[in-house]
ROTI-170042 format. One record per residue (C-alpha): x, y, z; residue number from 1; residue in three letters. Coordinates in Angstrom, 3 decimals, always signed. Layout:
BEGIN
[[X; Y; Z]; NUM; ALA]
...
This chain:
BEGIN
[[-14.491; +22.798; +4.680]; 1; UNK]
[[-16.756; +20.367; +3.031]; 2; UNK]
[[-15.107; +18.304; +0.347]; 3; UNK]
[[-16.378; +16.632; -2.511]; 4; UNK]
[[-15.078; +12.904; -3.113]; 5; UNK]
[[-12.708; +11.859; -6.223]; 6; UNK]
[[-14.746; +11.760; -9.385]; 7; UNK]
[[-17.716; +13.532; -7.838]; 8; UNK]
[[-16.924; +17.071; -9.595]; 9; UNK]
[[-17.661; +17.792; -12.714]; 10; UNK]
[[-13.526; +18.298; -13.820]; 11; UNK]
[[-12.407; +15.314; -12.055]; 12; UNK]
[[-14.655; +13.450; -14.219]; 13; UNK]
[[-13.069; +15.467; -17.305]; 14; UNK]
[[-10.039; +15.186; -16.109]; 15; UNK]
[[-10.745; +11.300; -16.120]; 16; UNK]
[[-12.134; +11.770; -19.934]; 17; UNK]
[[-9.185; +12.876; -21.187]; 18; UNK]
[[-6.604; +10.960; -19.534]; 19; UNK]
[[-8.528; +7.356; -20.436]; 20; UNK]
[[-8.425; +6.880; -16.537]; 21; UNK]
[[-9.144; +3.118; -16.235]; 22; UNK]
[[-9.663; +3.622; -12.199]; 23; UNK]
[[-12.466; +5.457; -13.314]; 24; UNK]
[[-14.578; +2.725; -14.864]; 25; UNK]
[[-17.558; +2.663; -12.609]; 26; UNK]
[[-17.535; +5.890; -11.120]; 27; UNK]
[[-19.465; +7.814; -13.731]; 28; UNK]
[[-20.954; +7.591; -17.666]; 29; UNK]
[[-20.210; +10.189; -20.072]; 30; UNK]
[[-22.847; +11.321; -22.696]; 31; UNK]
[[-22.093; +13.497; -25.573]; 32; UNK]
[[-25.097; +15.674; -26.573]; 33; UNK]
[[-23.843; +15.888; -30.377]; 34; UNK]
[[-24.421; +11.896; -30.882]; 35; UNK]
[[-26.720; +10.928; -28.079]; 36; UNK]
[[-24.758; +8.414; -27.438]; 37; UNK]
[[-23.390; +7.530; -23.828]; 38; UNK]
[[-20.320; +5.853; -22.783]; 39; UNK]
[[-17.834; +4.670; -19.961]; 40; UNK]
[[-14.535; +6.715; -19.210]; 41; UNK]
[[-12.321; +4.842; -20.515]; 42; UNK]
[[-14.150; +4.166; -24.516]; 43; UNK]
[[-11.582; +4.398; -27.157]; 44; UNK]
[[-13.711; +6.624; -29.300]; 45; UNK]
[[-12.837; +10.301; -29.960]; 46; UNK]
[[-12.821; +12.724; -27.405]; 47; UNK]
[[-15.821; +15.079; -27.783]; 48; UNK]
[[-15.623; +18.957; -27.093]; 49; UNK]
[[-16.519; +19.711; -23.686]; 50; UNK]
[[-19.167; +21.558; -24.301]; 51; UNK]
[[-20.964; +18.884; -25.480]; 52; UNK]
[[-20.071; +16.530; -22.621]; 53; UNK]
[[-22.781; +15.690; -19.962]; 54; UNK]
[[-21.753; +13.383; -16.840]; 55; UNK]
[[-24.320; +11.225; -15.198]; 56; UNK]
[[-23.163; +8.388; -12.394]; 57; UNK]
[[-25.332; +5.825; -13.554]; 58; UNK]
[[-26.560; +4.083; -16.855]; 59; UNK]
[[-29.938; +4.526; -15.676]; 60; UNK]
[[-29.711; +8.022; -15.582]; 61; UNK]
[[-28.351; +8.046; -19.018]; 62; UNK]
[[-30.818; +6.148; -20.426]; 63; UNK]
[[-33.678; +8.025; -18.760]; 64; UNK]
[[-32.155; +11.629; -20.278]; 65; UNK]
[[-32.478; +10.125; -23.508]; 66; UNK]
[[-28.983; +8.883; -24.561]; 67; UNK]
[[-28.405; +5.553; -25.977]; 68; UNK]
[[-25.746; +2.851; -25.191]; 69; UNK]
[[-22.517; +2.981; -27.567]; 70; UNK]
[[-21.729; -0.017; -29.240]; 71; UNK]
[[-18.166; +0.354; -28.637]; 72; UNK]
[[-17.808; +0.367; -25.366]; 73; UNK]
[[-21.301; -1.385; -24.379]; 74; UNK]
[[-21.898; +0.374; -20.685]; 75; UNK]
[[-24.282; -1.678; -18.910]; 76; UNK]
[[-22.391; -4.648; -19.270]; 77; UNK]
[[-19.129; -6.211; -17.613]; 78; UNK]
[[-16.427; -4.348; -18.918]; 79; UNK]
[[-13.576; -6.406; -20.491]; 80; UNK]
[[-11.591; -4.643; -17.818]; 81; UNK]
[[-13.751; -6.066; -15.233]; 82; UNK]
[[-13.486; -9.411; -16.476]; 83; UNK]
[[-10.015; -9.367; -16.834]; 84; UNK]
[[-9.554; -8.617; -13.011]; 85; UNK]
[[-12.355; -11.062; -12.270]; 86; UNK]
[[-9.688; -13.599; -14.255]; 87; UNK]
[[-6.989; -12.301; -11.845]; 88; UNK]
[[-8.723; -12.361; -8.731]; 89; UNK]
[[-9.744; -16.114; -9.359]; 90; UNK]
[[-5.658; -17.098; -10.165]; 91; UNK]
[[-5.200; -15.406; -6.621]; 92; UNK]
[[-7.446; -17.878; -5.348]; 93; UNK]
[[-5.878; -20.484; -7.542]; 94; UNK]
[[-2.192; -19.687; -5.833]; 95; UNK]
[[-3.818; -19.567; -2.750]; 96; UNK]
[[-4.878; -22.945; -2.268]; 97; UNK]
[[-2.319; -24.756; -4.463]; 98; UNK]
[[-0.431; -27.058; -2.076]; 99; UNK]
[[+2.868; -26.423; -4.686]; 100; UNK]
[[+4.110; -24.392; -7.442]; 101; UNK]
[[+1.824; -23.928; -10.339]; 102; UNK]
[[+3.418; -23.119; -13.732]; 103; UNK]
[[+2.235; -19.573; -15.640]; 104; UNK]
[[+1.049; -21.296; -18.986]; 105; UNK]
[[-1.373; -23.376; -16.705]; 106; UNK]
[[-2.778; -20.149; -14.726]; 107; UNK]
[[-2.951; -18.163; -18.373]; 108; UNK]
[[-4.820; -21.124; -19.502]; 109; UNK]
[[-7.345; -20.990; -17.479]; 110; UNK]
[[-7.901; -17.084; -17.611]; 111; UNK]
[[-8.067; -17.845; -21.450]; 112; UNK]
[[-4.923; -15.209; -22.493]; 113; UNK]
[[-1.171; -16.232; -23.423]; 114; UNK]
[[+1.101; -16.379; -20.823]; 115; UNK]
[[+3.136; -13.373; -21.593]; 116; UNK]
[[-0.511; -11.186; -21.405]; 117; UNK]
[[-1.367; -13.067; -18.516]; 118; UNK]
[[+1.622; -12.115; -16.823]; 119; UNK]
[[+1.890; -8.446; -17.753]; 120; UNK]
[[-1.930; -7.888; -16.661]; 121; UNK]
[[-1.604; -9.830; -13.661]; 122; UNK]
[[+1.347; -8.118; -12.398]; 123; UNK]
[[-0.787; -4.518; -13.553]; 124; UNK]
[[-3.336; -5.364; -11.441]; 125; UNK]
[[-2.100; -6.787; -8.369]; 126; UNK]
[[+1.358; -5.082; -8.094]; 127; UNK]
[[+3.690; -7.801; -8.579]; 128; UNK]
[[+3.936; -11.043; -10.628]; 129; UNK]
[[+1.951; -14.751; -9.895]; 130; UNK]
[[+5.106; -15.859; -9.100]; 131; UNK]
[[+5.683; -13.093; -6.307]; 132; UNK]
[[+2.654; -13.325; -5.166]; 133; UNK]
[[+2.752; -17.085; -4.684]; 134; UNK]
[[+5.506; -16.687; -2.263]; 135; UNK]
[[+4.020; -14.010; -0.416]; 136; UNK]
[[+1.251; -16.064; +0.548]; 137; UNK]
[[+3.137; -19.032; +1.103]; 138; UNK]
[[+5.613; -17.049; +3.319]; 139; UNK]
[[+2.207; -15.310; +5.229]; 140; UNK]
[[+0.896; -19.845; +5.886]; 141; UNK]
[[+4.391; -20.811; +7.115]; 142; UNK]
[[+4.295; -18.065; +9.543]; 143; UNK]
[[+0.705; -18.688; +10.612]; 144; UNK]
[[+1.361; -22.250; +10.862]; 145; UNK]
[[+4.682; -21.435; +13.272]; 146; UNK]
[[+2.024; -20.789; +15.684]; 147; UNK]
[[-0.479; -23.074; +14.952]; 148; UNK]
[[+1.666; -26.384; +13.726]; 149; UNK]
[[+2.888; -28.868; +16.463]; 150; UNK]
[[+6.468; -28.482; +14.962]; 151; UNK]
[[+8.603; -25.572; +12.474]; 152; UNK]
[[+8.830; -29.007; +10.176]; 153; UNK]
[[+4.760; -29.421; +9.879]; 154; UNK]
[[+4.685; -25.608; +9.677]; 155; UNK]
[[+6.990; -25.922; +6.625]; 156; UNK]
[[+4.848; -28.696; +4.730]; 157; UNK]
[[+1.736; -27.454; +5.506]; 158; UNK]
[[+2.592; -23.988; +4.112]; 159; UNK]
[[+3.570; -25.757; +0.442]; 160; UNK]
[[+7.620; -25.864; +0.457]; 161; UNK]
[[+9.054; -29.078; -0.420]; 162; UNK]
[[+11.875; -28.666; +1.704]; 163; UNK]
[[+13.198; -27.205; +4.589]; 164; UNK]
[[+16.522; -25.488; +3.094]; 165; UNK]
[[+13.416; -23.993; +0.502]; 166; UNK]
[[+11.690; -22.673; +3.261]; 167; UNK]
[[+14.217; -20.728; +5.344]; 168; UNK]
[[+15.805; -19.543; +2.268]; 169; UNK]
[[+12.299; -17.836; +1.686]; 170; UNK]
[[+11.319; -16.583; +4.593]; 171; UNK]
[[+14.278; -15.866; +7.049]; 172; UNK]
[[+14.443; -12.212; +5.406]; 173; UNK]
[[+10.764; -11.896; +5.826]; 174; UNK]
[[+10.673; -12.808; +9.257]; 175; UNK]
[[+13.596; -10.902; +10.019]; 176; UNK]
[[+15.008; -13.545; +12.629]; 177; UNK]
[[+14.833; -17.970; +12.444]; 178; UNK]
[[+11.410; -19.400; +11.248]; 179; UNK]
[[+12.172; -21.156; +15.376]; 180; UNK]
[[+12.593; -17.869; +16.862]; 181; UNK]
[[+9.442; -16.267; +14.907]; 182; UNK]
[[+7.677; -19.264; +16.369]; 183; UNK]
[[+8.573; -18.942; +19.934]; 184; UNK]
[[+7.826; -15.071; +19.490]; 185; UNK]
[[+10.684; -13.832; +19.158]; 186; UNK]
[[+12.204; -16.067; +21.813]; 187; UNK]
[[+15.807; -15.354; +22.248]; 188; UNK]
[[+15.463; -12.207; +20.508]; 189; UNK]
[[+16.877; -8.996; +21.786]; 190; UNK]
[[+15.021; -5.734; +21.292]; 191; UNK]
[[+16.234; -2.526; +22.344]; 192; UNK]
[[+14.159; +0.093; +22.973]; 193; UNK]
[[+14.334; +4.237; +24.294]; 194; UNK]
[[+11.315; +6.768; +24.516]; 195; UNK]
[[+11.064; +10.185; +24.298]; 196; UNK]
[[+8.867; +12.951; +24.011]; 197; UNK]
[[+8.891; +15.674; +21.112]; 198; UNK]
[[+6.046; +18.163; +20.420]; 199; UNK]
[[+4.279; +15.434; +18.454]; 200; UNK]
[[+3.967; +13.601; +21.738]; 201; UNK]
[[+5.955; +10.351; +23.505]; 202; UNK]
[[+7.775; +7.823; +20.855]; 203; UNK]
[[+9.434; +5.159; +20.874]; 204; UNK]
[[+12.383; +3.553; +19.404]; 205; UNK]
[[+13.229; -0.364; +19.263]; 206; UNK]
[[+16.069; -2.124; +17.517]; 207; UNK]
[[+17.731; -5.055; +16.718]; 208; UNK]
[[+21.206; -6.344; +16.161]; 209; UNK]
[[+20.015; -5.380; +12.114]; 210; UNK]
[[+18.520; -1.985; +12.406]; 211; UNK]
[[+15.520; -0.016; +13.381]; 212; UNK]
[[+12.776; -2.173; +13.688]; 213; UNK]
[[+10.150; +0.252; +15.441]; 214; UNK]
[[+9.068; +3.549; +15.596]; 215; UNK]
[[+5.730; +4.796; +17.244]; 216; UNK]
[[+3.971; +7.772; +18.625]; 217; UNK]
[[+1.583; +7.157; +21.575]; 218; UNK]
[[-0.051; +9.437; +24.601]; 219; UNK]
[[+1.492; +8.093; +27.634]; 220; UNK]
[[+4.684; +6.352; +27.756]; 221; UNK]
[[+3.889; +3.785; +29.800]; 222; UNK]
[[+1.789; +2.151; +27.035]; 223; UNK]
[[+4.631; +2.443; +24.317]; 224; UNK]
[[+6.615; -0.695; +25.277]; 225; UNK]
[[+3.579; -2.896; +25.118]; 226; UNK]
[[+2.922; -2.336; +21.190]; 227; UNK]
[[+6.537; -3.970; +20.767]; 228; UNK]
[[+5.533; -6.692; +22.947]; 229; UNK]
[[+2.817; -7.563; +20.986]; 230; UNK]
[[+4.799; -8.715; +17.996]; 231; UNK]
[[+7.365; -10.332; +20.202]; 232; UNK]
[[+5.827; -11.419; +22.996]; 233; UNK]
[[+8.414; -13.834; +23.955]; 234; UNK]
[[+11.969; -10.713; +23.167]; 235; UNK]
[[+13.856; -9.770; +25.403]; 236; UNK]
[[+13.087; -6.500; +25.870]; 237; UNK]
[[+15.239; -3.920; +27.370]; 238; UNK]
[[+16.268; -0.538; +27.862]; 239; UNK]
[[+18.573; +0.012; +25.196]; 240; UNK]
[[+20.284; +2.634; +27.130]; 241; UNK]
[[+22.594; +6.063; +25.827]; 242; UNK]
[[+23.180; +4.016; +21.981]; 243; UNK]
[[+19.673; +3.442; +21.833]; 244; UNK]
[[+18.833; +7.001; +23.271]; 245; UNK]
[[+21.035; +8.679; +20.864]; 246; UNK]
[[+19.795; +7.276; +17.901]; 247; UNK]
[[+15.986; +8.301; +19.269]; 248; UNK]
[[+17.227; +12.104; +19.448]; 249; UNK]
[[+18.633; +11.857; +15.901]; 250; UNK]
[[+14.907; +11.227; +15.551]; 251; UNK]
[[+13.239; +13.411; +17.119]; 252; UNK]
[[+15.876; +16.529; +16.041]; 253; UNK]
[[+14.666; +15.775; +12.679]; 254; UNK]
[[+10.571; +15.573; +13.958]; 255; UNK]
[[+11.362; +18.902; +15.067]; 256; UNK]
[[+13.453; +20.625; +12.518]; 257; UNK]
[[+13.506; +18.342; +9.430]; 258; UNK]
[[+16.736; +18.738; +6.776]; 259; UNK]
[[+16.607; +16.411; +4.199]; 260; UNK]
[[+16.349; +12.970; +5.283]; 261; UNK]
[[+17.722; +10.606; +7.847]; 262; UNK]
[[+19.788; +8.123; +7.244]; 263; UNK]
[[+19.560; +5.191; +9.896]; 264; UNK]
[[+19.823; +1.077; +9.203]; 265; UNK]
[[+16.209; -0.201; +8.868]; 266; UNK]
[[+14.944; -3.789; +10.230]; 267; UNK]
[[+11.973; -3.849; +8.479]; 268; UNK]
[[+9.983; -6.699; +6.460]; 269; UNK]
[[+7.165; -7.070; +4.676]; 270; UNK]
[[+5.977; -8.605; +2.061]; 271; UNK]
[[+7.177; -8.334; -1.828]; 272; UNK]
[[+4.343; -5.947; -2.840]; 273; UNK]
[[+4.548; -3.811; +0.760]; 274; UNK]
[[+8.617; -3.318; +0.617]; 275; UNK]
[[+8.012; -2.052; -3.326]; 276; UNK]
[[+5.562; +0.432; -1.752]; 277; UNK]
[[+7.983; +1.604; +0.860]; 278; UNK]
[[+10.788; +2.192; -0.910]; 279; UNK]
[[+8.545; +4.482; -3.370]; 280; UNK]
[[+7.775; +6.424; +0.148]; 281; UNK]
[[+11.504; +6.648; +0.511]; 282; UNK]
[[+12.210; +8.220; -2.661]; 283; UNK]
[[+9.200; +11.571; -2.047]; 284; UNK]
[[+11.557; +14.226; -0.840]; 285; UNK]
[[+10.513; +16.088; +2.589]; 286; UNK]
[[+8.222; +19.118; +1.611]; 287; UNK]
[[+6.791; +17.188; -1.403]; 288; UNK]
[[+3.862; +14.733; -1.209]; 289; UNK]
[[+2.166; +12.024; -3.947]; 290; UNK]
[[-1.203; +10.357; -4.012]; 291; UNK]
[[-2.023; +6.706; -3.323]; 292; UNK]
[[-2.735; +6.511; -6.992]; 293; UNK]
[[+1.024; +8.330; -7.781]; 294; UNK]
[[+2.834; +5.450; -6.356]; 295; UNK]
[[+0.665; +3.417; -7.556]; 296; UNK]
[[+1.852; +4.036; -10.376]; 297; UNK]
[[+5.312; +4.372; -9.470]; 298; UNK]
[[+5.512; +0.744; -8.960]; 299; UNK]
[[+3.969; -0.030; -11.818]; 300; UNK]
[[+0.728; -1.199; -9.910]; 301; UNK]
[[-1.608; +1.506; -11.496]; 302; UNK]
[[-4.684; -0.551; -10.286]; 303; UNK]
[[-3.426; -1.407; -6.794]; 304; UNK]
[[-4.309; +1.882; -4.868]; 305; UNK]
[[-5.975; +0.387; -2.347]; 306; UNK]
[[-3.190; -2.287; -1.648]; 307; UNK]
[[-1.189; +1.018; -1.525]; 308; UNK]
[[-3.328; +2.320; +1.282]; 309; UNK]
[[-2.980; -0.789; +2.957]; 310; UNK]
[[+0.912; -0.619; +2.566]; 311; UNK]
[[+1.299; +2.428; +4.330]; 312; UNK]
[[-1.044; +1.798; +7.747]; 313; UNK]
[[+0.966; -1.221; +8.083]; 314; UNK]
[[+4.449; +0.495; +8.298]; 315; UNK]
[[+5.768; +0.565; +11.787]; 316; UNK]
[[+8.428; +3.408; +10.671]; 317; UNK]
[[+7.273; +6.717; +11.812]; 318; UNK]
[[+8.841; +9.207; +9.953]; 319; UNK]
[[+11.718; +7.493; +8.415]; 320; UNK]
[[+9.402; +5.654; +6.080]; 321; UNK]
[[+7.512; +9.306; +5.480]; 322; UNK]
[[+4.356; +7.406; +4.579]; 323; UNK]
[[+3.124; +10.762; +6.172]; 324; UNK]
[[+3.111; +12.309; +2.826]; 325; UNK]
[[+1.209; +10.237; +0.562]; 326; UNK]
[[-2.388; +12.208; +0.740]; 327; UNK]
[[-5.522; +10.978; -1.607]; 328; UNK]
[[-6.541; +12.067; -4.753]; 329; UNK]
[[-7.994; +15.277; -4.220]; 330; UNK]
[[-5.628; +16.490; -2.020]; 331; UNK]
[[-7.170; +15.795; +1.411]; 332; UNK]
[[-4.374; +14.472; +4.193]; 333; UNK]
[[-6.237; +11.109; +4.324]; 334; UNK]
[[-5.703; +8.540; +7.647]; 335; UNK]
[[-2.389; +8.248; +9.253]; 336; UNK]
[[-1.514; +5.624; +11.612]; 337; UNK]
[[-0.384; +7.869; +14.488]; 338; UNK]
[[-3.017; +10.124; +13.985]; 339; UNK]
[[-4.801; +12.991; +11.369]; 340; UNK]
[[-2.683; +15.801; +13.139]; 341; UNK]
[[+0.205; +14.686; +13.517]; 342; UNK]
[[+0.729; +14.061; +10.066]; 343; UNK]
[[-0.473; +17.579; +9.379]; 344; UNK]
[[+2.290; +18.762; +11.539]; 345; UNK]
[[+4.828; +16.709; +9.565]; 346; UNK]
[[+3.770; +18.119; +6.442]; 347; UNK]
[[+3.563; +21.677; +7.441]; 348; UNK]
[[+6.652; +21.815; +9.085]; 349; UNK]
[[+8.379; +19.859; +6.218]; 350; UNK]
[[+7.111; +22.458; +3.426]; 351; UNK]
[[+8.201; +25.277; +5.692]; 352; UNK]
[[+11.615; +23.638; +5.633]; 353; UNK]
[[+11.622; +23.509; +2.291]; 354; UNK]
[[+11.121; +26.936; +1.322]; 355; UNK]
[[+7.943; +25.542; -0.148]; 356; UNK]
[[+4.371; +27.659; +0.729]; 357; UNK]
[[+2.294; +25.659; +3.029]; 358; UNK]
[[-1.430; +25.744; +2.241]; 359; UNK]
[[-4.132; +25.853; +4.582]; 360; UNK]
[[-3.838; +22.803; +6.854]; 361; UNK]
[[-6.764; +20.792; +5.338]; 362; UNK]
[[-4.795; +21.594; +1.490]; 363; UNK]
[[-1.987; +19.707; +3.148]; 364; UNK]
């Protein structure tokens, strides 16, 4: 079944009309045949009757029908939404390459707004605040330079803390183990791990002292204990044996008959903006599924759908973080990290679980 992309149809882009959808801005023009005027999605003039609504997905194409450019909203030119993430994405650079903190009213300054706009847009469009963001990246030098610095201390300078006690106070929950230990990959640390085979295929299963920390499908077993190794290459890995092995069928009961959800401790970390996105995956209920652009919005992030979709294809939780339901816009299933049909399979079986009415698989 051939499927037209988001905003391609004629009532997506109405839908868009009425709803002011600023993700739109871009994607299409409106002209209303009343006026002869043409406009972007998202211009605060009246809505006009449908009937009298004609879409076209350039200004060009506007212009050559015959419509003229409304002074309101001035399609042709940079949208003030546009600039304002242009302003956004160049404080991102700014808190990037800072070698210390900088202070709000200087990065509102320099996008021209007040600091209280500057931080309510900025947080808007990038999911969470300059200050949040700032640590993030700080957190993602210090662990690049754990394996690139000479020593954890040049690590920690290099990356912007001023102190050591500052850095492992920021980063031992991201890391999930001693900035030393992170270094050494995972040196000292010991994973256990058991796989198993359900009708999805062979998965596996690794913990830690803390929690879950893994859980992947894969075609041959064999193969399974090397995607562990590659983010620890220096663990101790091991068998974890029948605690491990239990847990894994706790799994795999619920791949196979899902009721409700499980309940298991997590070792998982990410950063800020990816553990916001996960525990909006953890609140859609099995049998029910949400867009990239509904949590999104759920984490107040309306503009960060993409960073969503990012979020998810990094989670190394199959099924208990169920980023297996979160489909795209129109409805399509999307990518999935452990493949198309498996998450088809989730869904399906989830819905039937339910009491819910699955649609045809490609509705999922």
């Amino acid at each position: 079944m051939t499927r037209k992309r988001p905003l391609d149809d004629q009532e997506s882009r109405w839908n868009a009309l009425v709803h002011r959808d600023r993700s739109a801005e871009g994607h299409f023009f409106y002209a209303v045949k009343t006026t002869g005027v043409f406009c972007r999605p998202g211009c605060a003039s009246r809505l006009p009757r449908r009937e009298n609504v004609e879409f076209f997905d350039s200004c060009e194409e506007a212009l050559g029908a015959g419509y003229r450019p409304c002074r309101r909203c001035r399609p042709g030119t940079v949208s003030p939404r546009d600039r304002l993430v242009e302003r956004v994405i160049q404080a991102c650079r700014r808190l990037e390459q800072a070698d210390g903190p900088l202070p709000l009213t200087r990065l509102a300054a320099e996008a021209g707004l007040s600091p209280s706009h500057f931080h309510r847009r900025f947080r808007e469009i990038v999911g969470i605040t300059p200050r949040q963001y700032a640590a993030s990246h700080r957190v993602r030098r210090f662990r690049a330079g754990l394996r690139s610095e000479a020593t954890v201390t040049d690590a920690i300078y290099s990356a912007g803390f001023s102190s050591s006690s500052r850095a492992y106070d920021s980063v031992r929950d991201r890391l999930a183990m001693t900035p030393s230990t992170y270094r050494d990959g995972g040196n000292g640390l010991r994973i256990r791990y058991a796989i198993g085979r359900c009708s999805l295929g062979w998965l596996i299963m690794a913990t830690t002292d803390q929690g879950v920390c893994a859980i992947e499908f894969g075609e041959a077993p064999e193969s399974l204990p090397e995607r562990i190794r590659e983010h620890f290459p220096k663990a101790h890995l091991e068998d974890g044996g029948q605690e491990t092995s239990a847990l894994l069928q706790q799994v795999i009961a619920h791949i196979e008959t899902p009721r409700g959800e499980i309940d298991l401790p997590l070792d998982i970390r990410g950063t800020a903006f990816q553990e916001r996105v996960w525990n909006a995956l953890r609140e859609i209920p099995a049998g029910g599924t949400a867009s990239y652009a509904d949590i999104a919005q759920r984490i107040g992030a309306p503009d960060a759908v993409r960073a969503v979709g990012r979020a998810c294809a990094s989670n190394r939780l199959a099924v208990l973080i169920p980023c297996h339901r979160v489909l795209r816009r129109d409805g399509a299933l999307g990518g999935y990290r452990w493949g198309i049909e498996r998450k088809r399979a989730l869904l399906l079986r989830e819905r039937a679980d339910s009491g819910t009415t699955p649609e045809d698989a490609d509705e999922a």
